[in-house]
C-alpha positions in Angstrom: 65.9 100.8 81.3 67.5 100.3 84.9 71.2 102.0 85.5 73.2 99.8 86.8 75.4 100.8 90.0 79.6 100.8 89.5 80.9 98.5 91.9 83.1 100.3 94.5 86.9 100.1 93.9 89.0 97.6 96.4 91.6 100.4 97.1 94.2 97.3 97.9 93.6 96.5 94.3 95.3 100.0 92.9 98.7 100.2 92.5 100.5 102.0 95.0 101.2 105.8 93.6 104.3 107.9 93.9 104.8 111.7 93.4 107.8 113.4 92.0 109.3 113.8 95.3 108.7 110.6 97.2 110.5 108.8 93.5 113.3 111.9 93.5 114.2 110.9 97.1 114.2 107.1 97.1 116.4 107.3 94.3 118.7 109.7 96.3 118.4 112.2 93.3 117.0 115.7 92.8 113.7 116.0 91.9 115.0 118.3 88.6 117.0 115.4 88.0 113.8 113.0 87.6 112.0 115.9 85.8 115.1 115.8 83.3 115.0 112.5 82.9 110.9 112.3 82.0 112.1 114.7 79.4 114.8 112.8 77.5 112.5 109.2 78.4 115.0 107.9 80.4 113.7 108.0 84.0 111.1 105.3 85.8 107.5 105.4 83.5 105.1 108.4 84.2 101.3 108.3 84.3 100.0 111.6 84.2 97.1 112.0 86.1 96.5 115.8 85.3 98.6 118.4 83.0 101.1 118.9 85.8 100.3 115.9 88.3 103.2 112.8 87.2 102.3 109.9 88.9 104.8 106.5 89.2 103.9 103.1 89.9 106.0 101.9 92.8 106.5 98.8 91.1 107.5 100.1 87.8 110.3 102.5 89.5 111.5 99.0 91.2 111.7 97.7 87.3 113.8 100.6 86.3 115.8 100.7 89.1 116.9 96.5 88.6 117.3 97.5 84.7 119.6 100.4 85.3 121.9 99.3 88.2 125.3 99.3 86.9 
C-alpha cells in the first residue's frame, strides 16, 4: 500500500495566534489579570497548545471584548 503525502498547510488559512502578553496588553490589563481571569472562565477563550503555552484566537478576544463592553 502507497502512503499518501499530507498536503502542506496554507499558513493564511490558520487563525492568527496571540500569547498571554500580546492579549494582556491590547486589553490595557496586566498579564496576572488575564491569568486570573482563565482561572475563574471569565477572560477571552484559551487554546492550550502545551501544559504552560495559552494560545488566543485574535478573533475570539475581539468576540469577548464586543460581549463584555459596558
Amino acid at each position: 500500500m502507497k502512503r499518501q503525502e499530507a498536503e502542506p498547510i496554507d499558513a493564511k488559512r490558520l487563525p492568527k495566534m496571540l500569547n498571554s502578553t500580546e492579549v494582556a496588553k491590547a486589553l490595557g490589563v496586566n498579564p496576572s489579570t488575564l491569568s486570573r481571569w482563565r482561572a475563574q472562565g471569565i477572560g477571552p477563550r484559551v487554546y492550550w497548545l502545551a501544559k504552560a503555552c495559552p494560545r488566543y484566537r485574535e478573533e475570539d478576544v475581539l468576540e469577548w471584548l464586543d460581549r463584555n463592553v459596558a
